[in-house]
C-alpha positions as CSV (number, residue, x, y, z in Angstrom):
1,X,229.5,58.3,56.0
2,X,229.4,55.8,58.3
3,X,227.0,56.9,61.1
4,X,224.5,57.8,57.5
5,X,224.9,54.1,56.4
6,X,223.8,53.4,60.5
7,X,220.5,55.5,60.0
8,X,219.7,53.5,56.8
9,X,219.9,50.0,57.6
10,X,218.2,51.3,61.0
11,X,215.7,52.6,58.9
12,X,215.9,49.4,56.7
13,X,215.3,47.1,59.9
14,X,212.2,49.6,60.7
15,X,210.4,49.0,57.8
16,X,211.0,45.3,58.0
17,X,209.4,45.3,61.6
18,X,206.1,47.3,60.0
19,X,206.0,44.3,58.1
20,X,206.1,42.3,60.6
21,X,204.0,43.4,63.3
22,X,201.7,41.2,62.0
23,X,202.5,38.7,64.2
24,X,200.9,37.7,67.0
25,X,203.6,38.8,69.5
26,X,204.6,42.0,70.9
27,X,208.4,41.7,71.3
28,X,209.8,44.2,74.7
29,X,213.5,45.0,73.9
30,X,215.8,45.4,76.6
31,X,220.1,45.7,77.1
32,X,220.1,44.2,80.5
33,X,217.4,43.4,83.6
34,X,214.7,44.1,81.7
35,X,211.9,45.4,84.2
36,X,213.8,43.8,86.9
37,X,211.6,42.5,89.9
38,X,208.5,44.0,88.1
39,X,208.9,42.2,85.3
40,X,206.7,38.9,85.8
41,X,204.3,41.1,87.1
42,X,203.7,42.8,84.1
43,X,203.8,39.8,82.0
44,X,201.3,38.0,83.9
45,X,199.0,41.1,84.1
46,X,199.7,41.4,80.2
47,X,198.6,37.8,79.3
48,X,195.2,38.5,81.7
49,X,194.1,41.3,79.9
50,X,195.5,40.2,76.2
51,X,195.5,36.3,76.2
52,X,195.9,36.2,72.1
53,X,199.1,38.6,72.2
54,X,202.0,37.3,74.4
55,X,204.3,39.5,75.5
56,X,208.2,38.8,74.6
57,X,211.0,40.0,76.2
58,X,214.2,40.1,73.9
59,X,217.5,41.0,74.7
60,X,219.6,42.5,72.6
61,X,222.9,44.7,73.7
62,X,222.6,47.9,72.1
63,X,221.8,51.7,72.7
64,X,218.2,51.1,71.8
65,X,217.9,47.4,73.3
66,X,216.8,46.3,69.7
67,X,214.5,49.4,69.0
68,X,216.7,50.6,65.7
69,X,217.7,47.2,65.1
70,X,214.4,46.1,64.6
71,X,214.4,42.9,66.6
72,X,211.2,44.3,69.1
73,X,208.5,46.5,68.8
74,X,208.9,48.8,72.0
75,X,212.2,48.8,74.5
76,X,213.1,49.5,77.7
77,X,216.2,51.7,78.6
78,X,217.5,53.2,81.2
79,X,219.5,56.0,79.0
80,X,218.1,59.0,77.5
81,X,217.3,58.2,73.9
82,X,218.9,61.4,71.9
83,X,217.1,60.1,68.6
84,X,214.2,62.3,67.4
85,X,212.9,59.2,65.4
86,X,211.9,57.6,68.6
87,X,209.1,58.5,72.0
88,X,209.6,57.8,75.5
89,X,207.4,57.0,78.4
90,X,208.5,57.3,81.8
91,X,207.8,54.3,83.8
92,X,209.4,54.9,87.1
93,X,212.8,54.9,88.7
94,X,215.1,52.4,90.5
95,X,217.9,52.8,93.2
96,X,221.5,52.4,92.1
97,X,223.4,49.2,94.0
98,X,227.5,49.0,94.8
99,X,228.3,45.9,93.0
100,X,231.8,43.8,94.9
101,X,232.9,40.6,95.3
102,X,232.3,39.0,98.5
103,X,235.6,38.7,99.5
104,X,235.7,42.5,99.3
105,X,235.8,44.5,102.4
106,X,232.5,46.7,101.1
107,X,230.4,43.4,101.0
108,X,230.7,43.0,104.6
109,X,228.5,46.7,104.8
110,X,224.7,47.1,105.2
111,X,225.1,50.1,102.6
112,X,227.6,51.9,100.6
113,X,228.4,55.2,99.3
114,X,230.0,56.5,96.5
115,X,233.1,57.1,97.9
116,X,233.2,53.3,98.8
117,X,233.4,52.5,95.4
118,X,235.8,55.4,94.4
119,X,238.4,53.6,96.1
120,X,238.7,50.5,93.5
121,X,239.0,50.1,89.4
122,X,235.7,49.9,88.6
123,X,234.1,48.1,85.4
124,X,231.6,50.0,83.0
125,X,229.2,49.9,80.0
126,X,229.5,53.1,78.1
127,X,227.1,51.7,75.7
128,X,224.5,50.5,77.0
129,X,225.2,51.1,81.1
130,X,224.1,53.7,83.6
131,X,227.3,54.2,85.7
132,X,229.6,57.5,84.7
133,X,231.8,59.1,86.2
134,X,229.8,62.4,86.2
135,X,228.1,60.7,89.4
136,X,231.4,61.8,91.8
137,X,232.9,65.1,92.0
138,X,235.3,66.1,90.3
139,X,238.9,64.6,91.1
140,X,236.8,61.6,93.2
141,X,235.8,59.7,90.6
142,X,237.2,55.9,90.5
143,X,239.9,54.9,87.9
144,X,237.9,52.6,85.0
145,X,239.5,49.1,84.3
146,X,237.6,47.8,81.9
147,X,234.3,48.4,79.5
148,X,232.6,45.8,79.6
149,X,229.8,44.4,76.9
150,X,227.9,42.6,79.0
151,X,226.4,41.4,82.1
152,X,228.1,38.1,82.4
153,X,231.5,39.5,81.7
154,X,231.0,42.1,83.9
155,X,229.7,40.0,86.8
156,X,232.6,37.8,86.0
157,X,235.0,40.5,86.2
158,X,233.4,41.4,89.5
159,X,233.5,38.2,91.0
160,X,237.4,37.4,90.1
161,X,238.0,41.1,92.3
162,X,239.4,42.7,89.4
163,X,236.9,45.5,89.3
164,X,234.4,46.7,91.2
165,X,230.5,47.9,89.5
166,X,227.2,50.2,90.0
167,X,224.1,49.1,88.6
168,X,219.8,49.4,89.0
169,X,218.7,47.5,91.5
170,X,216.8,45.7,88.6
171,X,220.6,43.3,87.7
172,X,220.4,42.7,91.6
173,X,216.9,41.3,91.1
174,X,217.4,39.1,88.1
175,X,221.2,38.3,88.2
176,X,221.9,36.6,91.6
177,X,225.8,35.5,91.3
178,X,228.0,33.8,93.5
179,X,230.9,35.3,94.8
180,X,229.1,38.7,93.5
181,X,227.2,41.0,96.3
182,X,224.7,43.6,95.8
183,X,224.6,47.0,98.0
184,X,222.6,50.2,98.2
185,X,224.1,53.3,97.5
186,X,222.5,55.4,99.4
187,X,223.9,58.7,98.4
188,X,223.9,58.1,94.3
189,X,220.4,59.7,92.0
190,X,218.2,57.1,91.3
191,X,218.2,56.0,87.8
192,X,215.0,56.3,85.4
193,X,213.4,53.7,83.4
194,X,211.7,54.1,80.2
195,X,209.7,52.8,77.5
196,X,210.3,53.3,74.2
197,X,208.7,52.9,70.8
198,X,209.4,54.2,66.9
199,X,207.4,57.9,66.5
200,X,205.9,57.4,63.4
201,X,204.8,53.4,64.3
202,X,203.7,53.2,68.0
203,X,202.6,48.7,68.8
204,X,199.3,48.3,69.4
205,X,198.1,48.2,72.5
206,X,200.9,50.4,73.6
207,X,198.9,52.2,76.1
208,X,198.0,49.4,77.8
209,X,201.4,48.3,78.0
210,X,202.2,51.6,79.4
211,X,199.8,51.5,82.5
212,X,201.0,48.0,83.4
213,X,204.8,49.3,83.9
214,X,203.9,52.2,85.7
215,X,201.7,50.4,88.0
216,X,203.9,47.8,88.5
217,X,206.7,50.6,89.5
218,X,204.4,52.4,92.1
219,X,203.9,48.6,94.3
């Protein structure tokens, strides 16, 4: 009953948007990092090529980064979306960094893998994050200390050295931190970023929008 009266006021908060898209705005959803270091880069090619429509980015900490909710008009995400009500673009991919505090013996390395990690409690997002377990072998996989909600609590737990975190190299770009330090895992997938938008209500000039992003992820 629950997860129907979800899909209602999701659907609720759709048809408000529809209303709104009126405005002269086209609001980008997004959980954490947004488009990381590409993302001034696309909003500067945006306002070239559409000077009457800026281009918003909005955070907003759920599955959909605002999509469902209704607070933007297309998202970014860096999860599969497993909801038939929404389409995906593929924009492009980003590497996966060993977050640690830097009094932790792992920020003294160039690099890290992901048995570094494995030894130290490490913090997640199972909501909205991109870091499971699934990504070590079975029986290698670090304990979890904490779940965390959202970046600044788990940077904060980072920083403190009471966990340690994986991330896109996108929080690396546009969360700098002291006492935090970003490294490459070299041996962990890369992680894929999408674009998303409601099926039956794609923004206008969504195409556009499109091309920037993946243009911006091929520099």
């Amino acid at each position: 009953m629950l997860a129907g009266a979800r899909r209602v006021l999701d659907e609720v908060a759709h048809l408000h948007l529809v209303v709104e898209q009126s405005r002269t705005e086209l609001r980008v959803g997004y959980a954490w990092a947004a488009l990381g270091r590409h993302t001034r880069r696309v909003q500067k090619a945006w306002a070239a090529a559409h000077p009457g429509l800026p281009l918003v980015f909005v955070h907003s900490n759920s599955a959909s980064a605002g999509l469902a909710e209704g607070a933007a008009e297309v998202a970014v995400v860096r999860r599969a979306l497993d909801d038939p009500r929404f389409e995906t673009a593929l924009l492009g991919t980003e590497r996966r960094y060993g977050v640690v505090a830097t009094d932790n013996p792992l920020a003294r390395k160039r690099s890290l893998k992901l048995g570094d990690l494995a030894k130290y409690a490490m913090a997640i997002d199972d909501r909205t994050g991109t870091t499971t377990l699934d990504l070590w072998q079975p029986g290698k996989a670090p304990a979890v200390v904490r779940n965390t909600h959202s970046v600044d609590e788990w940077l904060t737990l980072i920083a403190a050295g009471q966990a340690v975190g994986m991330t896109s190299e996108a929080t690396a770009n546009l969360n700098p931190r002291p006492g935090v330090a970003y490294r490459v895992v070299r041996d962990a997938p890369p992680i894929a970023v999408w674009l998303a938008w409601w099926k039956d209500q794609p923004p206008q000039h969504l195409t556009d929008l499109i091309t920037l992003a993946c243009d911006a992820y091929r520099v």
